[in-house]
Each structure stands twice: as structure tokens, then as C-alpha cells.
N, C-alpha and C positions, 0 to 999 in steps of 0.2 A: 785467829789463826786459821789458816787457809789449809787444808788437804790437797797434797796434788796428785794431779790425776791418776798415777797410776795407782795410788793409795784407794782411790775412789772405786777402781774398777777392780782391783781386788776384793775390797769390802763389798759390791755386789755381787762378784762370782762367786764366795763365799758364802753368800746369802742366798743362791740359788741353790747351789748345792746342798746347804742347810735343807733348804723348803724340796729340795727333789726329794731327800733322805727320809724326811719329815713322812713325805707321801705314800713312796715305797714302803716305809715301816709302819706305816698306818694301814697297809692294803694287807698284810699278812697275818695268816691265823695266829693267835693267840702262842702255839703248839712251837710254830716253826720263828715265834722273835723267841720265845724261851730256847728254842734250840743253838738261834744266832748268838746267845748272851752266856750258854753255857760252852759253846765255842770258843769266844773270848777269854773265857773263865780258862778253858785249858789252856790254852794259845799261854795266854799270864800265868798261871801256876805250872807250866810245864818250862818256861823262861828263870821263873823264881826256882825251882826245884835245881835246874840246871847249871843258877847261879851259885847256889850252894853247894849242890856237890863238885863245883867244879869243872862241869864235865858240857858246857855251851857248845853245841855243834851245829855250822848253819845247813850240813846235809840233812841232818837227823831233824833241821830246823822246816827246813825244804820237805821235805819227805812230808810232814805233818800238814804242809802247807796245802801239797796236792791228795792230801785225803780228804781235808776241811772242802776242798774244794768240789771232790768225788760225793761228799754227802750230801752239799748244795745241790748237786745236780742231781742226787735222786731224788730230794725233796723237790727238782723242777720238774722230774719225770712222773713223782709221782702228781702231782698238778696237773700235768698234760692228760695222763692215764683218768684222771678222775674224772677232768671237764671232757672227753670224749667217752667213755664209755657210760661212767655213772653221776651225769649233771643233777640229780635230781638229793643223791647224798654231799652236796654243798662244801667239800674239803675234808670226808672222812679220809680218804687216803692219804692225802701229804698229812693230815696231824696225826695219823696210824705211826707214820716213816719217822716223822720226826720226834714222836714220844719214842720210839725205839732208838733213837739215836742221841737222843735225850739222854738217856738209861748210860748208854757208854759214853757220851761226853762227863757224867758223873763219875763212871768208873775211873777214868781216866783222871778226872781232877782229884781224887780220891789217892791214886796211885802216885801221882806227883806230888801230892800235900808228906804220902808214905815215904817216899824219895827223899823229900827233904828236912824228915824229921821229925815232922810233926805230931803228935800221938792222936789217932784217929780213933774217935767211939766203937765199937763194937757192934753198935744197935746200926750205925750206918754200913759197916763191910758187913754187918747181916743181911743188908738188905739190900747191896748191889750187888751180892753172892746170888739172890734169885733172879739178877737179871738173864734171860734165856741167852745163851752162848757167849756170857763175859763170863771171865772169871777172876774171883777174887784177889785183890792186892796182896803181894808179901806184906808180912808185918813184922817186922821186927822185936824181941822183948824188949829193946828203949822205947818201940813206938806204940807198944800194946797197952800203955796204962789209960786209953782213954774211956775204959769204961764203957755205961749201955747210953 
């Protein structure tokens, strides 16, 4: 069985892009893929929440789009800001930015998981309640049985 060509050249650009991906996510601190994955995480559990209640909007979908995209970019600024002023602390800053952004990418999936239902531990909205300048998820008494 013979592949034709266009199938061919597919299957390598494909492969390229695999292998750029590959590189790029290999080049980034530890700090800022957990922050790309807990991005994702909202991005899906804010989809799933919205499914449920009904309530899918692609403004409100948009909106979230160019925030995910406003956070990337301070984690690029803070990258530029580190490799110019402080080369010698090797990525403290962008993994400062994106542990704090961390922090609300959790609230936030926290808050959608609350949206849709879910009954959420106790021991976790305790402890994105210390996040500095989030603030805690409503909870519902159906969604409060989760316990510590």
C-alpha cells in the first residue's frame, strides 16, 4: 500500500511540529510547563463547569483566552527582566511569576470544579484561601460535604 504524497507531507509537518514542541517544552523551567498544564486544566474545567450549568459562552470564552494569554506574557517579561538585570539568578523570576500564577490557575479550577458541582475538600479551599490576593470559592451546602 502506497501513501500519497500529500499524506506524506502531512505526516512530516506533523512531525516537525511534534519535534519544535518537543524542544520548546523542554527549554522551560519546571515552574512555567506546571503553569502551561494548570492553564489547560482551567481552560477544560472551566468548559466542563460551563457545560453543566448550561451557561457556554464564547465571550466569556474569549475573555479568558486573552488573560491566559496576558499571563504568558508576563511570564515572557519576566524572562527578559531576569536575563537583563539578574543573569546570574538563572530563572528565579519567571518561576517567582509563575508559582503565583500557579496559585490562581488552581483557584480558578477550584472554583469551576464549585460551579459544577463537585464537592470540594475543605483542606484544599483552606489552602487557596492563603493564596495572597485570591479569594476563596463560594461553596455551596451540596458542595460542602468534601471534607479535610
Amino acid at each position: 500500500m502506497q501513501i500519497d504524497t500529500w499524506t506524506a507531507w502531512a505526516v512530516r509537518l506533523f512531525g516537525l511540529a511534534a519535534a519544535v514542541m518537543v524542544e520548546l517544552w523542554s527549554g522551560l523551567a519546571p515552574l512555567v510547563q506546571i503553569l502551561i498544564l494548570m492553564m489547560l486544566g482551567d481552560v477544560v474545567s472551566g468548559l466542563l463547569a460551563g457545560y453543566v450549568t448550561r451557561s457556554l459562552s464564547s465571550e466569556v470564552s474569549f475573555r479568558g483566552a486573552g488573560k491566559k494569554a496576558m499571563m504568558l506574557l508576563l511570564v515572557g517579561v519576566a524572562y527578559l527582566l531576569n536575563a537583563a538585570a539578574a543573569p546570574e539568578l538563572a530563572g528565579i523570576l519567571p518561576s517567582a511569576v509563575a508559582g503565583f500564577l500557579i496559585a490562581h490557575e488552581g483557584l480558578s479550577i477550584v472554583e469551576n470544579a464549585t460551579r459544577a458541582g463537585v464537592p470540594v475538600p475543605k483542606a484544599l479551599r483552606d489552602a487557596l484561601a492563603k493564596v495572597p490576593g485570591a479569594e476563596p470559592p463560594e461553596v455551596s451546602a451540596r458542595n460542602n460535604s468534601g471534607g479535610s
